[in-house]
N, C-alpha and C positions, 0 to 999 in steps of 0.2 A: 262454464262460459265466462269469458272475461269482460270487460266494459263496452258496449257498442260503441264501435268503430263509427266515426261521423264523416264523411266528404262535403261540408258545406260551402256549396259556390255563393261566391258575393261576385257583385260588378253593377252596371247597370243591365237594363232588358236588352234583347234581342241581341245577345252576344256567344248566342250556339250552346247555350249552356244545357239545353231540351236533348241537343242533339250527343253532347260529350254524354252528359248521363245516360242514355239509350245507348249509346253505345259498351260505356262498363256493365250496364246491364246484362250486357249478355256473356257477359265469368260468372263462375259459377260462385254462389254465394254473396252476390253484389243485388242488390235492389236500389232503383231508383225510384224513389220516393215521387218524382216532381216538384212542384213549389209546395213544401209542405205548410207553410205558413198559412196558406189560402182554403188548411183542411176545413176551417172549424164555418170559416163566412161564404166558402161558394160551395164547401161539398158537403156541408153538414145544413146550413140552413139555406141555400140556394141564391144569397142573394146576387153571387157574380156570373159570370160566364164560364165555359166550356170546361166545366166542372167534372166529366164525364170519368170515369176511372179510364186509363189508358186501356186497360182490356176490352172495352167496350162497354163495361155493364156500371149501372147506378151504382155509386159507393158500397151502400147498403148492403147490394148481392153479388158485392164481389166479396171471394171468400180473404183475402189480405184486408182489405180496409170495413168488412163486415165485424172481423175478429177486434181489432182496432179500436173501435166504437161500440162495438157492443149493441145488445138489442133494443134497449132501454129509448126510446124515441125521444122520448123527454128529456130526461136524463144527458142525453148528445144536445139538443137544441139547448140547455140550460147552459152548457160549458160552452158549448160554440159561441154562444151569446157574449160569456164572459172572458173568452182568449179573443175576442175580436175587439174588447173595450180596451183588455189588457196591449193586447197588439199595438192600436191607434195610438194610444197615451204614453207607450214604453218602450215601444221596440222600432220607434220608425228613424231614419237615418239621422235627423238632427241628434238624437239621442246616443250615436254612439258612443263618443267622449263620455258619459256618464257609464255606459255601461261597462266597457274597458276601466275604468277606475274602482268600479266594485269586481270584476272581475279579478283585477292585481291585490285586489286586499285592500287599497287606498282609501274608500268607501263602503261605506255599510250598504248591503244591496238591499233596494226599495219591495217591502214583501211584492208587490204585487208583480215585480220581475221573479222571486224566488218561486211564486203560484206557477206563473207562463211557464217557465223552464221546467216546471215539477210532471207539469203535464206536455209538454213537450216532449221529456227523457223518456215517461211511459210508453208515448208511442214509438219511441225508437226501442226501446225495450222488444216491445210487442214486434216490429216490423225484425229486429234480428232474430227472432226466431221463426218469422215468415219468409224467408227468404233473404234475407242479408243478415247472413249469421259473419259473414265475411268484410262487408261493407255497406252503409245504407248512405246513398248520393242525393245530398238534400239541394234542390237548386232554388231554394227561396228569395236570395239576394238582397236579405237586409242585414245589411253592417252591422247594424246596433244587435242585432240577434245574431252574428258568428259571436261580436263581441262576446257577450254574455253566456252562451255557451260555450266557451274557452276556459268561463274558472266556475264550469263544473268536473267535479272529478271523481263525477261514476262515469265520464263518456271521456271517446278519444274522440278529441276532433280535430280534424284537421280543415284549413279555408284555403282555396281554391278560388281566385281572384282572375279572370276574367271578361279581358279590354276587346274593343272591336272598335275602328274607328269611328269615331263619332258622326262621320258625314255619311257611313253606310248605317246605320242607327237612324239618323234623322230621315235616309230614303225611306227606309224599314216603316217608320212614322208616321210620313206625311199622309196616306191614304186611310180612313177606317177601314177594320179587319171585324172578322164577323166575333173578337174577344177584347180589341182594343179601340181607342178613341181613339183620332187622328191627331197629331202633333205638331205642334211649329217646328223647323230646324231650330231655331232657337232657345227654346223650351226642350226640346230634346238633349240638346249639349250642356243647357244648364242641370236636367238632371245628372245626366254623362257628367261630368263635372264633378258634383256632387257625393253620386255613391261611389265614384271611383279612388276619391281624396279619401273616402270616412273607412273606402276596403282598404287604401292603403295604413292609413293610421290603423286597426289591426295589427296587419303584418310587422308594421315598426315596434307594436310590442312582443307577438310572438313569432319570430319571422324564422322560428326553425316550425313553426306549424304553419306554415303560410307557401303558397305558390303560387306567381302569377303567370297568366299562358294567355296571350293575342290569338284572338279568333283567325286571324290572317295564317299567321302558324302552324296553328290545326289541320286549316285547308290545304295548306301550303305541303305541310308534313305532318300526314294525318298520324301515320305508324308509329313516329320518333314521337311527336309529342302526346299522346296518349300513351305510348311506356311510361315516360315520363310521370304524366301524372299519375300512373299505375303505380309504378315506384315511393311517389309521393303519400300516394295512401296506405302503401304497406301492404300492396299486393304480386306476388309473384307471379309468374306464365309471363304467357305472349299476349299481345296485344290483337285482339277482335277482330282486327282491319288489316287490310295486307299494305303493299307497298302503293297501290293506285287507290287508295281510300274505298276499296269496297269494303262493307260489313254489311251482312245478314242480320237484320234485325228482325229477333220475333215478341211474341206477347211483353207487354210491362204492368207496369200498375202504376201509373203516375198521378197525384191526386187532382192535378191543373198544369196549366202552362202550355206552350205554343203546343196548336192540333197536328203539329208534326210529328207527335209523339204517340199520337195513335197508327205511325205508317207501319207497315209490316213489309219483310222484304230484302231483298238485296237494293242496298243504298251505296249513293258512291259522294263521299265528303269531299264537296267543292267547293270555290269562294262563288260569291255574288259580285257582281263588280258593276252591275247596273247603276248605282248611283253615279259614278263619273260623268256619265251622260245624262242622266233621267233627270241630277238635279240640275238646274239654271244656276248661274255663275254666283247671281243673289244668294239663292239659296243654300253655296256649299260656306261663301263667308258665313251667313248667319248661322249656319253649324260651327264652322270654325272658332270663330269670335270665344264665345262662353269653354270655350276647351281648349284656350289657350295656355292656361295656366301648366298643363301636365299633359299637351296634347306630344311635344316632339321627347316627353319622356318616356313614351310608350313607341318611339318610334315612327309618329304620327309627322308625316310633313305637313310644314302650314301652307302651299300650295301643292294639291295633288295633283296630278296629271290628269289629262279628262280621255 
């Protein structure tokens, strides 16, 4: 077997990135992962939300992420402990500039980045012979951590960037969700903003491993652009979903991220367009404002239509 094959999506939240991996999941030899990042602090020591294994059952006694961690109870709470200090202090967005500079060679990488990855690559190890011997679709979305995982090279990765407009994100926000706090528009498009700049700086270094795809487009042209990103990872066949965006999704194993991921079913990939209406005129500025910088680069108008 050759190096595991990586799909890691970067962008900001609530940009369908739950829904594109649930759907490569279902080729054969592709596993999505979910937000792998959040194994160690919400599925190993409980401290976040909707932790649940996408299968339905506890981490623990699922046989993918049982194999994974292993029995040792301790042993898992000990490392969870310490990829979740390593995480906060190393791997979180401001941080990506430094990790793209170790990763080019330019910089000496900080051990405790070499630890995080060390044990990161393990479970991707372990997960290609669980069921992504062909592809494992990581949708964690922290920049600094595609970064760094780019100049390793026992793994192929490829980064999978992202975008949904910011003023359908800030709707996405405003309300608490039984996994997320409620958000201002404006705090919302400053993170939009932020991790979408630190995905693009990525791609400007490795931009034949790099692809970005609008959540708009997906819905828009579910078929075409899921080959697409098929192609992009280095997978053959057809793509999952027909021409009207239906796909039959069955069982995953996703280790967090939005509870859509536990749907089972025939699903039909559509846009959301509630925000035009639902936000107040205030509210779609003070989305706009902070995402102006790379909003109509993405295609983004600075007045949308309501």
């Amino acid at each position: 077997m050759g190096d595991p094959r990586i799909l890691y999506i970067t962008g900001w939240m609530r940009s369908g990135s739950t829904l594109l991996g649930n759907v490569l999941g279902e080729l054969p030899g592709v596993l999505h992962a979910g937000e792998l990042h959040y194994l160690w602090r919400n599925g190993v020591l409980n401290a976040g939300t909707n932790s649940t294994c996408g299968c339905g059952r506890d981490l623990t006694r699922c046989d993918v992420w049982s194999s994974v961690l292993g029995a040792d109870g301790t042993a898992q709470a000990g490392a969870a402990r310490r990829m979740a200090i390593l995480q906060r202090f190393l791997l979180r967005t401001r941080h990506t500039r430094t990790r793209l500079a170790e990763a080019q060679g330019r910089t000496r990488t900080v051990p405790g980045v070499v630890e995080a990855l060390e044990r990161t690559a393990a479970v991707y190890r372990t997960l290609a012979t669980s069921g992504g011997e062909r592809l494992i679709v990581d949708g964690s979305k922290y920049p600094a951590e595609a970064a760094a995982l780019l100049g390793r090279t026992d793994l192929d990765v490829r980064v999978l960037h992202m975008v949904r407009d910011p003023r359908a994100t800030a709707f996405s926000y405003k309300n608490a969700k039984e996994y997320i706090d409620p958000m201002s528009p404006a705090r919302s498009s400053g993170y939009w903003s932020a991790f979408n700049v630190a995905s693009e700086l990525v791609g400007g270094v490795a931009p034949d491993r790099y692809l970005r795809v609008r959540h708009e487009d997906l819905c828009d042209r579910p078929r075409e652009v899921v080959g697409r990103v098929m192609r992009f990872a280095g997978l053959a066949g057809e793509p999952p979903v027909d021409g009207t965006g239906l796909v039959s999704l069955g069982e995953n194993h996703t280790v967090t991220g939005n509870p859509d991921r536990l749907s089972k079913g025939d699903t039909v990939i559509r846009s959301d367009e509630r925000w035009r209406t639902a936000l107040s005129a205030r509210e779609i500025a003070a989305a706009t404002a902070p995402a102006l910088p790379v909003l109509t680069r993405y295609g983004y108008p600075l007045l949308p239509t309501r």
